[in-house]
N, C-alpha and C positions, 0 to 999 in steps of 0.2 A: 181336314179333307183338302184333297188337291187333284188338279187334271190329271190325267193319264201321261199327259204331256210333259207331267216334274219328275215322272221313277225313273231311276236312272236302270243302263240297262241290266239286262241278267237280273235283277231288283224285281222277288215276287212280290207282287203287293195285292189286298184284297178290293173288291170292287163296293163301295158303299151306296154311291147313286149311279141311276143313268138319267141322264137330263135331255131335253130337245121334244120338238114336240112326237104327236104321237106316232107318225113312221118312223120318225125317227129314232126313236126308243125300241120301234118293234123290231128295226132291221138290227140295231145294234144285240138285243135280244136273240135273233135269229140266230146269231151269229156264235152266242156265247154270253156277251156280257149279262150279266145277270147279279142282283144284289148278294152279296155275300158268296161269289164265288173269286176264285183268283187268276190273277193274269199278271204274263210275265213280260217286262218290255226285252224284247230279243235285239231290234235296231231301228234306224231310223234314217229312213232313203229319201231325197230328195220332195221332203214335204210330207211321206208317208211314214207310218209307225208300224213296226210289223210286230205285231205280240202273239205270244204262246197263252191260248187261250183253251181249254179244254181238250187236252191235247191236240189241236191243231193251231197251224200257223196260220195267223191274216195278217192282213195289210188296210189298214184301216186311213182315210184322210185325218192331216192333221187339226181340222174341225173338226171330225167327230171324236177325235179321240179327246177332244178338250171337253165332250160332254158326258165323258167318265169319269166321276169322282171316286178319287182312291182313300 
């Protein structure tokens, strides 16, 4: 396992934990991340990580993306 923050881009990889406490998990949740689904890193802007997440794009800080294990 590893952050969200190690796939390289274009690179689908499946989602095995979400970490953080518990808003934390739920906005990530809201949003898409969810165990055992997949996300795709798309790019990475100035501190933010934008991924293709069930078929939508977000842009997530690069803290929270480190509390997605891949």
């Amino acid at each position: 396992m590893m952050p969200l923050t190690f796939a390289n881009s274009g690179e689908e990889v499946m989602i095995r934990k979400v970490g953080g406490n518990g808003d934390t998990k739920r906005f990530l949740e809201s949003l898409g991340f969810v165990v055992g689904g997949n996300v795709t890193v798309v790019n990475e802007i100035g501190g933010n990580v934008i991924v293709k997440v069930k078929e939508s794009r977000v842009a997530i800080s690069k803290e929270m993306a480190q509390r997605v294990m891949v």
